[in-house]
C-alpha positions as CSV (number, residue, x, y, z in Angstrom):
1,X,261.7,208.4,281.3
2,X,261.5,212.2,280.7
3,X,264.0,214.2,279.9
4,X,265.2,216.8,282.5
5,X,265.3,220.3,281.0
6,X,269.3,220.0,281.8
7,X,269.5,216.9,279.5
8,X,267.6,218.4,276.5
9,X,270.4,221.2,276.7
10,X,273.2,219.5,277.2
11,X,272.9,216.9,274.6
12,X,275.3,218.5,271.6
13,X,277.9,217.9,269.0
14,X,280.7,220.7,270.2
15,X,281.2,224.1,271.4
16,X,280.6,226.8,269.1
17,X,282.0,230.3,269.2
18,X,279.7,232.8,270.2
19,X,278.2,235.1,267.8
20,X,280.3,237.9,267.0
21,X,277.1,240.5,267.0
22,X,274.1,240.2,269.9
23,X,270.8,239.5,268.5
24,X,268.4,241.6,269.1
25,X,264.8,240.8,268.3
26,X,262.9,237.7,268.7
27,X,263.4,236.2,265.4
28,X,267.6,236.4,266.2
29,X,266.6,234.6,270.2
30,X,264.6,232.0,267.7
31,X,266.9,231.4,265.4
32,X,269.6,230.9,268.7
33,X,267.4,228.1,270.2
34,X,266.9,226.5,267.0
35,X,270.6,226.3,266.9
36,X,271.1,225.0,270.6
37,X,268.5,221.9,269.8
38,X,270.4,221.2,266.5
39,X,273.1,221.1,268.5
40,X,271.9,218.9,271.1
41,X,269.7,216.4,268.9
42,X,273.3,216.3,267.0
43,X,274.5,214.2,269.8
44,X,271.5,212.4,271.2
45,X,270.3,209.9,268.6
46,X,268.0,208.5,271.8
47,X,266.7,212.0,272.2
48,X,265.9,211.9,268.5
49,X,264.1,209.0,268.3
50,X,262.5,209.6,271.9
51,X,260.8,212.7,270.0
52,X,260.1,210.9,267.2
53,X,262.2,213.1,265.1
54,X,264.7,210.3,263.5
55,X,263.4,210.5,260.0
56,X,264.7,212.4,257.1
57,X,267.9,213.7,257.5
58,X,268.1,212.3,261.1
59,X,267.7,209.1,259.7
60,X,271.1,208.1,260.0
61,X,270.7,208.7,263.7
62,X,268.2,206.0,264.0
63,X,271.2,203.2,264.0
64,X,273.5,205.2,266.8
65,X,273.1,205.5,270.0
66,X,274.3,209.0,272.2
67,X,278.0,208.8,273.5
68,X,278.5,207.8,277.7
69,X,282.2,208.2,277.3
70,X,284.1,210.6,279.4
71,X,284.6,212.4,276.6
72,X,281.6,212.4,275.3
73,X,279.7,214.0,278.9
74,X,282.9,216.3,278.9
75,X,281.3,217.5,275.3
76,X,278.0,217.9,277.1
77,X,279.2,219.8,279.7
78,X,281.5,222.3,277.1
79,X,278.6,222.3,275.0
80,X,276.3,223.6,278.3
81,X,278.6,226.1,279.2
82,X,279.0,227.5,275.1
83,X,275.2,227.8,274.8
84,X,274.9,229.8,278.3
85,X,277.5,232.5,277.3
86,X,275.6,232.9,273.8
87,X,272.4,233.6,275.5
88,X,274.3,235.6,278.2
89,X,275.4,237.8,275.4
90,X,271.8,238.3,274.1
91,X,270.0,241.5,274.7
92,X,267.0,240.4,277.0
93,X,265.9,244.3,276.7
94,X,264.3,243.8,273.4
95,X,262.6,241.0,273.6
96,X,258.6,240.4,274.8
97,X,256.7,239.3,277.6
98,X,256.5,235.7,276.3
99,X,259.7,235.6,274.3
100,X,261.5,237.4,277.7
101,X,259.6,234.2,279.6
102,X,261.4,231.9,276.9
103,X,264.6,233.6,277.5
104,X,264.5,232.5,281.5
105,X,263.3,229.4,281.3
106,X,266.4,228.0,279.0
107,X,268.8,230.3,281.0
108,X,267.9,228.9,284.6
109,X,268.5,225.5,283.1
110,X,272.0,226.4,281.6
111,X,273.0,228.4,284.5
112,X,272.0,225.7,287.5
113,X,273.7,223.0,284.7
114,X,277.0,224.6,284.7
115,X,277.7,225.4,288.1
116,X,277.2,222.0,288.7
117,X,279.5,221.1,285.9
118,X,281.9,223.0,287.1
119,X,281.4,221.9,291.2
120,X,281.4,218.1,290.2
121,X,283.6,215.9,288.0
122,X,281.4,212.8,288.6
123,X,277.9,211.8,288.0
124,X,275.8,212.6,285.1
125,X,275.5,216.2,283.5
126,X,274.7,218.5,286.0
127,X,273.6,217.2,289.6
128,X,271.0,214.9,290.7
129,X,272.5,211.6,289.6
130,X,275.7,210.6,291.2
131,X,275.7,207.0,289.8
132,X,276.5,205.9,286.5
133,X,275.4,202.3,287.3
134,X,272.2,202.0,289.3
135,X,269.1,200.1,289.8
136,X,267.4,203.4,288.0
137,X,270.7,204.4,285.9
138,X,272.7,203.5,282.9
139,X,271.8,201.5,279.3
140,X,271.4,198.6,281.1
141,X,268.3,199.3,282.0
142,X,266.9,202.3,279.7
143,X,268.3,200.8,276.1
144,X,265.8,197.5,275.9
145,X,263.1,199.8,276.4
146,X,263.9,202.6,274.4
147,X,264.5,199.6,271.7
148,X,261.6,197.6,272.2
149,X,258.6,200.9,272.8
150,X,260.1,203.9,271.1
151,X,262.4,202.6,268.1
152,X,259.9,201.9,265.4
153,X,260.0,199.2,263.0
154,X,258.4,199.5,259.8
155,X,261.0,198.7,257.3
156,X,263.9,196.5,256.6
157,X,265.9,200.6,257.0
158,X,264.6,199.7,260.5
159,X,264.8,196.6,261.3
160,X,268.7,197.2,259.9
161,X,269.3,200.5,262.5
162,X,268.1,198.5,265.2
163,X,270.8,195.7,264.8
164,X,273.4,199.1,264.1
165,X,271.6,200.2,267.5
166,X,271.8,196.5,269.1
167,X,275.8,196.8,268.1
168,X,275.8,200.2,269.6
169,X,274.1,199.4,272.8
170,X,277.3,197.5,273.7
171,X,279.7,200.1,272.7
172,X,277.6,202.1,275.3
173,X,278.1,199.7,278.1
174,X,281.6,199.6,277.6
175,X,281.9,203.3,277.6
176,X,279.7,203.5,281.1
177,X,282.5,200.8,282.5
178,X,284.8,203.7,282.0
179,X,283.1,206.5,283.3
180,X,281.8,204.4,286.4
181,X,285.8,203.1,287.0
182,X,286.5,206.7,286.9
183,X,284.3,207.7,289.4
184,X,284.9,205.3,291.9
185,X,288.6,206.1,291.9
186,X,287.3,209.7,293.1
187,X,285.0,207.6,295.8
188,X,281.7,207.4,294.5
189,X,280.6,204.3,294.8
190,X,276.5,203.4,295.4
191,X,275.5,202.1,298.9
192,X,275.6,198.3,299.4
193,X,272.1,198.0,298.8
194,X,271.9,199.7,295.4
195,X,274.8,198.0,294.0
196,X,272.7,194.3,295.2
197,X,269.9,195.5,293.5
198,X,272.1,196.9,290.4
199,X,273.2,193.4,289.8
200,X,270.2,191.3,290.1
201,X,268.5,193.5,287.5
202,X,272.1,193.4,285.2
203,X,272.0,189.7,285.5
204,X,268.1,189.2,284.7
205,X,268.7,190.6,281.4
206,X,271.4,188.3,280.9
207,X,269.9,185.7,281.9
208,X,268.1,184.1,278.6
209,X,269.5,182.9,276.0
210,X,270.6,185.1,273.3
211,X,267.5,184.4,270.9
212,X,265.1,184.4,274.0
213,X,266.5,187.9,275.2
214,X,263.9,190.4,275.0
215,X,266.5,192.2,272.4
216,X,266.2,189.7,270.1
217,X,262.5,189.0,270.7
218,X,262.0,192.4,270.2
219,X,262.8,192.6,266.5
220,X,261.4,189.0,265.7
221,X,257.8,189.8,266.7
222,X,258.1,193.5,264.9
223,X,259.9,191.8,261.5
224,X,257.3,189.6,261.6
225,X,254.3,191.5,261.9
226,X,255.3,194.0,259.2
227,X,256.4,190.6,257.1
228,X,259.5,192.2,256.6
229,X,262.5,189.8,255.1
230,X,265.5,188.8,256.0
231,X,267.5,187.3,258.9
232,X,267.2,189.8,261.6
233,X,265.7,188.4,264.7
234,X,269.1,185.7,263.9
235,X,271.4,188.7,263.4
236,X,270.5,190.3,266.4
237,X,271.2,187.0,268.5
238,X,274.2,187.0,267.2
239,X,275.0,190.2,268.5
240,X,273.4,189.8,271.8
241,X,275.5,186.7,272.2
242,X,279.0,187.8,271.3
243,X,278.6,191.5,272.2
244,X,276.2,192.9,274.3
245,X,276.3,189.7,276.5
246,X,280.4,190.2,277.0
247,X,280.2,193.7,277.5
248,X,276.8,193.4,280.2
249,X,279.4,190.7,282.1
250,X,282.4,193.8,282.1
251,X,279.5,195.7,283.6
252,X,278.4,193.1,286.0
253,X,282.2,192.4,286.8
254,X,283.0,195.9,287.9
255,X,279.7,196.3,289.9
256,X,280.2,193.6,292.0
257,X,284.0,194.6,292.4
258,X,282.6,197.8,293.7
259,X,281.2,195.7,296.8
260,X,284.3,195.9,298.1
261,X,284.7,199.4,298.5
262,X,281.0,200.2,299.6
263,X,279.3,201.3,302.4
264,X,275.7,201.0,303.9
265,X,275.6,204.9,304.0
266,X,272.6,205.6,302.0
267,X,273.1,209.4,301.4
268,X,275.3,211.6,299.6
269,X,277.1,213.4,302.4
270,X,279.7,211.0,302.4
271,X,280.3,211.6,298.4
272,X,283.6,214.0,297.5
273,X,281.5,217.5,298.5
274,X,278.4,215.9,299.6
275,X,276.8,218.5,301.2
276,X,277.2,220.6,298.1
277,X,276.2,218.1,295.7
278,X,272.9,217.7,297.4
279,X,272.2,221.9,297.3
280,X,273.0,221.8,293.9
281,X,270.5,218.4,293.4
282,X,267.7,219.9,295.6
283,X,268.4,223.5,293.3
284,X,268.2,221.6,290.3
285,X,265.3,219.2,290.6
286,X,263.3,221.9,292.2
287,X,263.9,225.1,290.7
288,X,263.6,226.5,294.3
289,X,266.0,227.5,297.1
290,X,264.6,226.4,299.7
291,X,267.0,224.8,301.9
292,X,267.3,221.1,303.4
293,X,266.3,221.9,306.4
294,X,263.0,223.8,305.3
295,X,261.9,220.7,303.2
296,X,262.4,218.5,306.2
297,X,260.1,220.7,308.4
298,X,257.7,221.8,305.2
299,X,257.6,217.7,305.2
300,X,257.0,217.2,308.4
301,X,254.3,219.6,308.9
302,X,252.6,218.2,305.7
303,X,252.3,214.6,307.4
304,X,251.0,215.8,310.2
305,X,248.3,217.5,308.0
306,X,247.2,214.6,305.8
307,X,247.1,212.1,308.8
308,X,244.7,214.3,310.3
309,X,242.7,214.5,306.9
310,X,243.0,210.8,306.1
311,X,242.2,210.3,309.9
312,X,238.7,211.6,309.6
313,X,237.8,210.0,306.2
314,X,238.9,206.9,308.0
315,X,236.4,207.6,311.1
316,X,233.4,208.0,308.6
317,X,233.9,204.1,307.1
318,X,234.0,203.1,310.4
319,X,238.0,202.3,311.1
320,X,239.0,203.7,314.3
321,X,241.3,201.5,315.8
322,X,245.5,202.4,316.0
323,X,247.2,205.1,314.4
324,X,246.6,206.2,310.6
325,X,249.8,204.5,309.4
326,X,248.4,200.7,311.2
327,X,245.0,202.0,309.6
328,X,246.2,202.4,306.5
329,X,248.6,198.8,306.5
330,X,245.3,196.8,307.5
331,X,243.6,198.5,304.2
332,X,246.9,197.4,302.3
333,X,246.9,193.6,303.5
334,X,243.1,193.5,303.3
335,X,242.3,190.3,300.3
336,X,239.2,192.4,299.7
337,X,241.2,195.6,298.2
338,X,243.9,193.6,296.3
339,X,244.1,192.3,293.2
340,X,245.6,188.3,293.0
341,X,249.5,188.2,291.7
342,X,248.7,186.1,288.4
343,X,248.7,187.2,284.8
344,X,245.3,187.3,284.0
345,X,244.2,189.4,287.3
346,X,247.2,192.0,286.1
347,X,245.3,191.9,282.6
348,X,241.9,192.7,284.7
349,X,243.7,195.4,286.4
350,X,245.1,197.3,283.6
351,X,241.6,197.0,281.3
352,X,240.5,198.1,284.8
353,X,242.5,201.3,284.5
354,X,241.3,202.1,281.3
355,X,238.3,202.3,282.6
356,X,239.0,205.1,285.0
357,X,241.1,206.9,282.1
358,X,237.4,207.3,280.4
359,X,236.1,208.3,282.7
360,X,238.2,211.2,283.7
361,X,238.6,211.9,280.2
362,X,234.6,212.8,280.3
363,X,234.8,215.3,282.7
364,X,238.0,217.3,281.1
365,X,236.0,219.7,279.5
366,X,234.7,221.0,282.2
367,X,238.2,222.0,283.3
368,X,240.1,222.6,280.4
369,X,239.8,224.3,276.8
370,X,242.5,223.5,275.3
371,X,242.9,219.0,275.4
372,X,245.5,216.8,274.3
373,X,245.5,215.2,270.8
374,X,248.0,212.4,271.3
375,X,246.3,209.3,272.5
376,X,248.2,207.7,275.7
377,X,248.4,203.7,276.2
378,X,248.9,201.8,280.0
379,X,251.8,199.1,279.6
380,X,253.1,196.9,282.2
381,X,256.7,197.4,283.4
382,X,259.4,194.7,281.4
383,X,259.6,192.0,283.9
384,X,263.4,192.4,283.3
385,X,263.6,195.7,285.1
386,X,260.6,195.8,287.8
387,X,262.5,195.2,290.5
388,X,263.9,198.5,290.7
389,X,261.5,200.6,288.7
390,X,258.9,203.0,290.1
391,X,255.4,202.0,290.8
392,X,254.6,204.0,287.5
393,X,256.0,206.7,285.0
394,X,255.4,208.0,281.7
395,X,257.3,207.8,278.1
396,X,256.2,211.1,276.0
397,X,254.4,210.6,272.6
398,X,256.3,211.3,269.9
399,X,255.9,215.1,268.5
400,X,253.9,214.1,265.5
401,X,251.6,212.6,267.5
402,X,251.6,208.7,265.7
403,X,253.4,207.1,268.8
404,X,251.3,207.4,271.9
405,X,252.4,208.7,275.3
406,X,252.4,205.5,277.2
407,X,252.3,205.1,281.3
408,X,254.2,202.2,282.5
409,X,252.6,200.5,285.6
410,X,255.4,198.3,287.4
411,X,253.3,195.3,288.5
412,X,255.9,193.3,290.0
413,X,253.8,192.6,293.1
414,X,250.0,193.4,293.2
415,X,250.3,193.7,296.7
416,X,251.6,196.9,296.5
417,X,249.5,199.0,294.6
418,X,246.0,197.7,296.3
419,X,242.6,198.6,294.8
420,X,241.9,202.0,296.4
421,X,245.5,203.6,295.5
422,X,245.5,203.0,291.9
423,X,243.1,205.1,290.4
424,X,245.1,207.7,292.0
425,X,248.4,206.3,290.4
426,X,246.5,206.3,287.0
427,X,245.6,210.4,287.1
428,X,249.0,211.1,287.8
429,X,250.8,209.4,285.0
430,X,248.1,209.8,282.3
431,X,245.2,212.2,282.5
432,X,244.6,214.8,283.9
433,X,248.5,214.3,285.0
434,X,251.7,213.8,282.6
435,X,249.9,212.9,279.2
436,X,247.6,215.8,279.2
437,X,251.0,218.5,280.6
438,X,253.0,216.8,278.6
439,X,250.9,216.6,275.3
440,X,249.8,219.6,275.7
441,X,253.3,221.4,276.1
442,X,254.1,219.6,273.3
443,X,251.3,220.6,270.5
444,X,251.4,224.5,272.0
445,X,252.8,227.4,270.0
446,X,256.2,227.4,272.1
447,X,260.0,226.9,270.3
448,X,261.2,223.2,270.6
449,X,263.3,224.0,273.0
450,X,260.6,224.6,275.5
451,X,258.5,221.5,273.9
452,X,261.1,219.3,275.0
453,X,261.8,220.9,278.3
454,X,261.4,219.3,281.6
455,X,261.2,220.8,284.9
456,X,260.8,218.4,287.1
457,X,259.6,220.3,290.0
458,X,256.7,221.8,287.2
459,X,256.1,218.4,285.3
460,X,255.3,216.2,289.0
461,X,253.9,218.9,290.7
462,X,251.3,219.9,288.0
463,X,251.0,215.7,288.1
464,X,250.3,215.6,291.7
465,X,247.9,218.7,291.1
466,X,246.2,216.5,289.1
467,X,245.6,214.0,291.6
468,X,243.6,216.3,293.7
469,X,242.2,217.8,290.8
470,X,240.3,214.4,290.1
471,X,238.8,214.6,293.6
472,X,237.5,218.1,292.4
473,X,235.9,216.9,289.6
474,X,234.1,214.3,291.4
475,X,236.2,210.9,290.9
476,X,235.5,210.2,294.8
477,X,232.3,211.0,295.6
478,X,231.3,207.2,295.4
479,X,234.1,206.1,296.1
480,X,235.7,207.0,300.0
481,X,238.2,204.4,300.2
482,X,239.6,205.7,296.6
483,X,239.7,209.2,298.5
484,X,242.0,208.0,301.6
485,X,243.8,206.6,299.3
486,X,244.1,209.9,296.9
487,X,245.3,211.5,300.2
488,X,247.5,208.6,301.1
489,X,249.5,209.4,297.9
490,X,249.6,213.1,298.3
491,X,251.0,212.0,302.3
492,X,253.7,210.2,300.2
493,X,255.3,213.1,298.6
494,X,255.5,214.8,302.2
495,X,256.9,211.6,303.3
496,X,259.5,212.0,300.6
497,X,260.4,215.6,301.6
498,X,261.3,213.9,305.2
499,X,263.0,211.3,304.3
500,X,264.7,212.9,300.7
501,X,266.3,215.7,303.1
502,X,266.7,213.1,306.0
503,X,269.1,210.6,304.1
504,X,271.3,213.3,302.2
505,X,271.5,215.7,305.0
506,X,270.7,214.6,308.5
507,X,272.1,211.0,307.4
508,X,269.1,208.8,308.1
509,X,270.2,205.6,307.2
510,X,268.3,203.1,304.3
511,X,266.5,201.4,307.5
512,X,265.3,204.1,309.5
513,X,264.1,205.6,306.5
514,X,262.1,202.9,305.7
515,X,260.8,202.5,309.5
516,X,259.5,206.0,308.9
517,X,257.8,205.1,305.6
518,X,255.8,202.0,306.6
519,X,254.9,203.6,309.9
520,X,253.9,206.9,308.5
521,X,252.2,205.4,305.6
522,X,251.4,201.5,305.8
523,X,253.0,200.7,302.4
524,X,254.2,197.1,302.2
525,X,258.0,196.7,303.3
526,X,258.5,195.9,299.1
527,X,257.6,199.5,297.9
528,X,258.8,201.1,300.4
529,X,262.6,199.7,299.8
530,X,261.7,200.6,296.3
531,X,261.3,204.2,297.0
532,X,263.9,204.8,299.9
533,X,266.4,202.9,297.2
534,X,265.2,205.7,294.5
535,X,265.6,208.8,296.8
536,X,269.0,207.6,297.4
537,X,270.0,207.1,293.7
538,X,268.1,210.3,292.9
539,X,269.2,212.9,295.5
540,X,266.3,215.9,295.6
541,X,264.1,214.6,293.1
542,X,261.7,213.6,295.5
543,X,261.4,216.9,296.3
544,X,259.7,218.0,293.4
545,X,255.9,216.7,294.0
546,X,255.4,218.4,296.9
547,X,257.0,221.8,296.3
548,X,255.4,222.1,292.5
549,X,252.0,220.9,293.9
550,X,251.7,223.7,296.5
551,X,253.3,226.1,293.9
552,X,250.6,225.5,291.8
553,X,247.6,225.9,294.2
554,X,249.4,228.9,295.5
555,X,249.1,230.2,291.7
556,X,245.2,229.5,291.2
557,X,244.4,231.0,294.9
558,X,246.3,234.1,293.9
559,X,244.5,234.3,290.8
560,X,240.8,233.5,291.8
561,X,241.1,236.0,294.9
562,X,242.8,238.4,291.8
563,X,239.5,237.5,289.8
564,X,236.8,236.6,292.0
565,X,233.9,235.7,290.1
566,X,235.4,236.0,286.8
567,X,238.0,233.5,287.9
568,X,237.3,230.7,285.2
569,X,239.1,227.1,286.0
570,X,239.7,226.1,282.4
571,X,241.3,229.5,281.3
572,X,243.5,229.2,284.4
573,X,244.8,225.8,283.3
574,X,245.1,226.7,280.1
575,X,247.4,229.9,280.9
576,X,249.4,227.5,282.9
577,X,249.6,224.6,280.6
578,X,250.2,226.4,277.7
579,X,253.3,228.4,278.9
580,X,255.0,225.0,279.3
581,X,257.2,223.5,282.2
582,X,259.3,226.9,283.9
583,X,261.2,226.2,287.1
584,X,259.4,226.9,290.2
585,X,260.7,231.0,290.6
586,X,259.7,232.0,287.3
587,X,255.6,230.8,288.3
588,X,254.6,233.8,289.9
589,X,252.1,235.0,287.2
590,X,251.6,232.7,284.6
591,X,248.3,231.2,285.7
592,X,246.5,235.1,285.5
593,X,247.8,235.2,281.0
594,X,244.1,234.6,279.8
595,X,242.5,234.0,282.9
């Protein structure tokens, strides 16, 4: 998954003293954020490799993995709290319009980080992930595939850091069984339902033998194909087997003993400061303050909106009968718009996609100047963790540009993701969504602090910009049915501004939420648990699609009725893109810089 712009900070070695003179041009604020990434790459051999940086003198890091210990996030969150008094102490006067825009990006993500540090002993750094163990947290479920997709093997030097790595990965779980015991003697604890699904996901990958796991596999297949020598696929059973498989059982032991002390609450209000902990997770995943209660109306309105929209498009093919949401369910259950759940219809589905990547990618020129040179790949989700995964995300390429970005669709039940609502799916996650953001952020003129950094808010809304952008550029007009459901997803994000603010605030439980979802929408009973199960795992990160989205429409309508006719679409997108992700309040003006 992406990095959040708090994790890229807070990943470091230790404190450091702050500079005994204040820096005072922009060579001195360079050279300062050069130090904080040394200083977080330090202690993030995953972020390392994730970036495609774990060569050369960060070779050595290619074997570790970062430290989940308590001491180790207690180094995290000193480290967070070091770095924002050394830019605290730097004069902001001096510096320019872009290096001043620098300056506030990586300050409102180490200010937001450590008041949350300092509000919360449990959790994650900062706020917006209360659970060490979930269906969408801890190594359990990020390792294999940080193993398998981004650890390269090339060498026998490889092949030999990913057994170190293997070897580390259950040093890791251990170290998560400590934090997560921690926790729960402070009374966080997932719901019922989380910890269920926690352990059916734990348990698939231990199910297979140790040299049929997919960590073993992993290395055998690679080895092989680079015909590199040795015994590793049999070393790295071995390790799976008397290692990583004892330590996974620790995990699975205390996650199941935590069914004793949970509830079926599904929100955090009934955490140790609950209410707080969701401000500061709303704050933090959408670099706005706008309060529950405004997202849940904003949402609300928003439904009522689409529905309308959809309603009418609907009318035109001919579908008139019950409300949008029954609508919508008989367009989901239809045979004709589905795709059969066998192996070789999900291989026809993702050459499928493809084919709708081309031909977006035609039309980008017409919309953009600047384009992405990293390529970008569609994978389906490990069968190991699809039960809990999103329909679809995105793993960055590498900042060289030699490993891909890649967009993971979870294909665990076709039935979910009909016909008509995944071309939508595929502009978000690749292009003109998160690959063409993301690479572009990445191969623009900006320090490597701001490369690396993710606002959430910025990164989903410009990817559900993006959705509606591909209606602009003419992706629909054949295709109606693809148009409801390019609307039905955009309904979905106002859906999760109801339902996000309704379980951590106005304590909507698991069920009603989903009641709300299916009827509002028409989604199978499978996704939706999927994504009520998420929002509650992920408190206020729902929140971001929305909110960025109508940020960023707000930004080009200010800046075409600014322009008028000299308002040009692809200098606008350029001026956004190339100023990479900023939270939400620091917006205002960054779409008119070369417009």
């Amino acid at each position: 998954m992406i990095l959040s712009a708090a994790a890229t900070v807070a990943l470091a070695a230790r404190p450091l003293r702050a500079p005994a003179q204040t820096p005072s041009d922009p060579r001195s604020l360079s050279a300062l954020f050069d130090q904080f990434m040394k200083e977080s790459l330090d202690l993030s051999p995953i972020n390392v490799t994730s970036l495609g940086l774990d060569t050369g003198a960060r070779a050595v890091q290619k074997g570790e993995l970062d430290d989940g210990s308590e001491a180790g996030i207690e180094k995290h969150k000193s480290l967070i709290a070091s770095q924002y008094a050394r830019l605290r102490a730097f004069n902001r006067a001096s510096l320019g319009a872009a290096d001043a825009l620098s300056y506030d990006v990586v300050m409102y993500g180490l200010r937001t980080t450590d008041a949350a540090d300092k509000a919360f002993q449990y959790g994650a750094v900062g706020a917006g992930s209360p659970y060490v163990l979930s269906q969408l947290t801890g190594s359990y479920q990020s390792v294999p595939s940080l193993l398998d997709t981004q650890h390269t093997i090339e060498s026998s030097a490889d092949a030999d850091a990913y057994l170190q790595r293997l070897a580390a990965f259950a040093t890791l779980l251990d170290q998560e069984v400590e934090v997560a015991r921690h926790d729960a003697a402070l009374g966080v604890v997932p719901p019922d339902f989380i910890i269920a699904k926690t352990l059916t996901q734990m348990r698939l990958l231990r199910a297979p033998a140790p040299e049929r796991s997919p960590l073993t596999e992993s290395i055998a297949r690679r080895t092989q194909a680079h015909n590199i020598p040795g015994h590793h696929a049999r070393q790295a059973a071995a390790i799976v087997a008397n290692r990583i498989y004892p330590a996974l059982e620790r995990q699975i032991g205390l996650v199941a003993g935590m069914r004793k002390s949970a509830t079926h609450d599904a929100g955090v209000w009934r955490l140790p400061g609950g209410a707080d902990y969701y401000a500061a997770s709303v704050l933090t995943q959408t670099t706005t303050t706008r309060s529950p209660a405004e997202i849940h109306r904003l949402g609300l309105e928003l439904v009522a909106e689409h529905s309308a929209r959809i309603d009418e498009l609907m009318k035109k093919q001919g579908m008139t009968q019950g409300t949008v949401g029954e609508r919508l369910r008989a367009m989901f259950v239809d045979p004709e718009f589905q795709y059969p759940d066998t192996d070789a219809a999900k291989v026809t589905l993702l050459a499928d996609l493809n084919s709708r990547v081309d031909s977006v990618r035609a039309k980008l020129p017409r919309y953009f100047g600047t384009l992405p040179k990293a390529g970008i790949e569609i994978r389906r989700v490990p069968k190991e963790i699809e039960a809990g995964a999103p329909g679809g995300y995105y793993n960055l390429a590498s900042l060289d540009g030699k490993r891909p970005g890649i967009y993971w669709i979870n294909l665990r039940d076709t039935r979910e993701t009909p016909k008509w609502v995944l071309p939508t799916l595929t502009y978000h996650e690749s292009i003109p969504g998160h690959h063409l953001q993301l690479s572009i952020q990445q191969e623009a003129g900006l320090p490597l602090i701001r490369k690396v950094a993710d606002y959430t808010a910025y990164v989903e809304g410009w990817a559900l910009y993006a959705e509606q952008l591909a209606a602009e550029m003419g992706e629909y007009d054949h295709d109606p049915l693809g148009h409801i459901g390019q609307l039905h997803d955009s309904m979905l994000r106002a859906v999760r501004l109801v339902i996000d603010s309704g379980i951590h605030t106005l304590k909507w439980s698991r069920e009603q939420s989903i009641r709300y979802f299916t009827d509002t929408l028409g989604d199978p009973v499978t996704g939706a648990v999927g994504e009520v199960e998420r929002y509650c795992a992920w408190p206020g990160q729902a929140c971001c699609y929305m909110l960025g989205k109508l940020k960023f429409l707000a930004e080009r309508e200010r800046v075409q009725k600014l322009l008028g006719s000299r308002f040009d679409i692809r200098r606008f997108h350029d001026a956004v893109l190339a100023s990479g992700a900023v939270p939400l309040d620091l917006m205002n003006g960054i779409g008119i810089a070369g417009a």
